[in-house]
N, C-alpha and C positions, 0 to 999 in steps of 0.2 A: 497551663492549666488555668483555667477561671472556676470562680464561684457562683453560679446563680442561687438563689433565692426559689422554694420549691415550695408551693399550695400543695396542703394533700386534703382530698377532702373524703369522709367517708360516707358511703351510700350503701340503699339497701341491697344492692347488686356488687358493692365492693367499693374497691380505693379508684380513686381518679387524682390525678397527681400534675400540675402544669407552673413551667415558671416564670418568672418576674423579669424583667427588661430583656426580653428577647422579641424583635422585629418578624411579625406572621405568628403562627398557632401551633402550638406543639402540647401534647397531651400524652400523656401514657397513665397507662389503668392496669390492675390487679386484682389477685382475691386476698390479699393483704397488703398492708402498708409499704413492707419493704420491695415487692412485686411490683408497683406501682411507683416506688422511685427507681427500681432499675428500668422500670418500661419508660418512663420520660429522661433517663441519662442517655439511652440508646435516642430516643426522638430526638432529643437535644442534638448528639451527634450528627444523626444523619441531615437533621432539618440547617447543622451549621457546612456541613460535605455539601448537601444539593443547594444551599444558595448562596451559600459564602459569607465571609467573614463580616460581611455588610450586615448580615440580618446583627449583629453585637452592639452597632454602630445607634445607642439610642441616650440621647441626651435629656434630660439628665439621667446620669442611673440610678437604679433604686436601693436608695440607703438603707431602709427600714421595711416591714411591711408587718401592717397589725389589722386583725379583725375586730370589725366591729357590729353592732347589732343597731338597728331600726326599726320602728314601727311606721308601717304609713299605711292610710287610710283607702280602702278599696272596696 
């Protein structure tokens, strides 16, 4: 068993949910929060069955993970 690290973000269409130190793109999405982390546990799964154990393989991994906010000019 490992632990990822899991963004959930909520939107006007619902949850979108993707996580943290994993090599390539894995997303799963819901009409609620907990929807949308079992839809990226399954992606997780499958995304580590179709390319292997390699896609884990990311140095360094990620310790922490915090949001932040900016203003930039546009």
């Amino acid at each position: 068993m490992r632990q990822f690290k899991i963004v959930v973000e909520k939107n006007p269409d619902g949850y979108v949910a993707y996580p943290l130190g994993l090599n390539g793109i894995v997303v799963g999405q819901g009409d609620s929060y907990e929807e949308a982390l079992a839809d990226v546990k399954s992606a997780i799964q499958f995304h580590i069955e179709s390319f292997g154990s390699e896609t884990l393989d990311l140095e360094p991994p990620v310790l922490e993970a915090f949001i932040a906010e900016t203003g930039v000019n546009v």
